[in-house]
C-alpha positions as CSV (number, residue, x, y, z in Angstrom):
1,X,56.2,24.7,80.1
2,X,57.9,24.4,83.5
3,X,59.9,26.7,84.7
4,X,63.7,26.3,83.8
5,X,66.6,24.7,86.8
6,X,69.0,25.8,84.7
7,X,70.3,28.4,82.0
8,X,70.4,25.9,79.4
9,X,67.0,24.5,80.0
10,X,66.0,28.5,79.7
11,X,68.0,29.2,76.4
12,X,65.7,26.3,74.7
13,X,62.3,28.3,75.0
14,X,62.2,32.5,73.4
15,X,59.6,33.6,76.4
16,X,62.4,32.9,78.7
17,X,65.3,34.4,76.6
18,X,63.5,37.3,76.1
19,X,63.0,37.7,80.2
20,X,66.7,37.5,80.2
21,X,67.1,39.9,78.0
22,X,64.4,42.7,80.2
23,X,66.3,41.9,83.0
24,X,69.4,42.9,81.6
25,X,68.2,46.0,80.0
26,X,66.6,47.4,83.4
27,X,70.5,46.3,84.5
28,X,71.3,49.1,82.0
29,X,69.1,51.4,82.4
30,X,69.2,52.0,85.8
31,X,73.2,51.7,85.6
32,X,73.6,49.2,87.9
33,X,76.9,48.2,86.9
34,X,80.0,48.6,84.5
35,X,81.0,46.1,82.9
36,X,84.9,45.2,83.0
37,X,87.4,42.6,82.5
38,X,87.8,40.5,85.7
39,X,90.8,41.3,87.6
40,X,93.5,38.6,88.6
41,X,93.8,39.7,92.4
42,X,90.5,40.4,93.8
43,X,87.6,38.3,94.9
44,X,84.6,37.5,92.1
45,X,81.5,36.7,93.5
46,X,79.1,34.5,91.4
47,X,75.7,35.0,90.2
48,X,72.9,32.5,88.9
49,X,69.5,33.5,87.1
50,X,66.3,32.0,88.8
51,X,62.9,31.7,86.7
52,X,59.4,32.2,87.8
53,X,56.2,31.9,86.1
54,X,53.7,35.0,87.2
55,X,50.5,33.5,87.3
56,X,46.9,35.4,87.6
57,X,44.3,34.5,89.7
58,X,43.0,31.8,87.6
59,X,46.7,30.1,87.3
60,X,47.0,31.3,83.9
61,X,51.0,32.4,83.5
62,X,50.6,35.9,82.8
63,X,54.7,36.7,82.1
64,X,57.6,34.6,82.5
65,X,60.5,36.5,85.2
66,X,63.9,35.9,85.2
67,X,66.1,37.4,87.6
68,X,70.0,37.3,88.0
69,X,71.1,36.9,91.7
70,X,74.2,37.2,93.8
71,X,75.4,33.5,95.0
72,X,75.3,34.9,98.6
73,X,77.7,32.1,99.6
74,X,81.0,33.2,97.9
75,X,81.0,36.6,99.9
76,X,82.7,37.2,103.3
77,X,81.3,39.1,105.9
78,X,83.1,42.4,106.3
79,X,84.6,42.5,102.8
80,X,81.9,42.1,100.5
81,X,79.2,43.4,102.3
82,X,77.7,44.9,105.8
83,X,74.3,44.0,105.3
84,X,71.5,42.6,102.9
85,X,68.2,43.8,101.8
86,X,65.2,42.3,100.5
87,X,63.4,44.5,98.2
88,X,60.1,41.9,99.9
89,X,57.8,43.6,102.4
90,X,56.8,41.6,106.1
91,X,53.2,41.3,106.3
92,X,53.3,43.2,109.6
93,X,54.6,46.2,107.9
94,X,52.0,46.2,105.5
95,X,49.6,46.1,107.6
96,X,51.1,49.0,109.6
97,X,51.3,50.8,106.7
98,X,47.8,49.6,105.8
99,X,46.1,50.9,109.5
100,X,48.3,54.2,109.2
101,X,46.7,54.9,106.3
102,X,43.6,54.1,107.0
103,X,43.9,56.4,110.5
104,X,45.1,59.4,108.7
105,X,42.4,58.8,105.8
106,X,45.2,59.0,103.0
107,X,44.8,57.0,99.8
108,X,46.7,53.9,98.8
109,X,47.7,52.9,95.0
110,X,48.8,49.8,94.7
111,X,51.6,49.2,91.4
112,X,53.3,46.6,90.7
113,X,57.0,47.2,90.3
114,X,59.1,45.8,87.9
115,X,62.6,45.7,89.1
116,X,63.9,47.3,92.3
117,X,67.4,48.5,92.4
118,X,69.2,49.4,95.7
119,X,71.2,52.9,95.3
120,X,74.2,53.1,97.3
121,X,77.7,54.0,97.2
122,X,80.2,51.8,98.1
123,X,83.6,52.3,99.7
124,X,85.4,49.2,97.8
125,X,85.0,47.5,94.3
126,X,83.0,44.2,94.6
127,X,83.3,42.1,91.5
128,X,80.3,40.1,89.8
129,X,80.6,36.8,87.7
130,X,77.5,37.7,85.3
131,X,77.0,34.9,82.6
132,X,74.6,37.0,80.0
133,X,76.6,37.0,77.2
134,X,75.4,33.7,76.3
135,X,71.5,35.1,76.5
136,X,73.0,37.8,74.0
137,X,74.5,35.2,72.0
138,X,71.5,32.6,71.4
139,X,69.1,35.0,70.1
């Protein structure tokens, strides 16, 4: 199986549906939002799910991922946002990290995280487009 281009290619298969579904509950659970009716006078910005397949070292797919983004495009500087993050590390940074540890003679655990949320407060509403309910809906 390939992975999907589009939501409706997703909806066809259950693996994928059900990665919808854990990405929306780690929505909930770590209250990322609250969902509303959209409002007539204020700007919406978009969002679009993308799917990856996690593959082991052997290129076997170990999980399927899907993961609702922000269509950075329909924001405007300086009303939607000030700045973006990447919840990616630089590989110069790990390997600061990395030689800092190994100086100080600490001990490093490596985890794999399953969904990183930034935790902010913000000083205006920002609106999101999020097209679930049709995940909720097909299964």
């Amino acid at each position: 199986m390939v992975e999907p281009k589009s939501i409706k290619e997703a909806l066809e298969h259950s693996d994928w549906i059900t990665a919808m579904q854990e990405e929306l509950a780690e929505f909930d659970i770590n209250q990322v939002w609250t969902l509303v009716p959209p409002p007539q006078d204020h700007p919406i910005v978009g969002t679009r799910w993308v799917f990856r397949k996690k593959l082991d070292n052997a290129g076997v797919v170990i999980r399927n991922k899907a993961r609702s983004v922000t269509k950075g495009f329909t924001q405007m500087e300086g009303l939607e946002y000030d700045e973006t993050f990447a919840h990616v590390s630089r590989l110069e940074a790990i390997q600061i990290f990395l030689a800092y540890v190994a100086h100080k003679g600490f001990k490093d655990y490596q985890m794999d995280v399953k969904s990183v949320v930034l935790n902010g407060e913000l000083d205006s509403e920002v609106y999101l487009q999020v097209k679930a309910r049709i995940c909720a809906d097909k299964v």
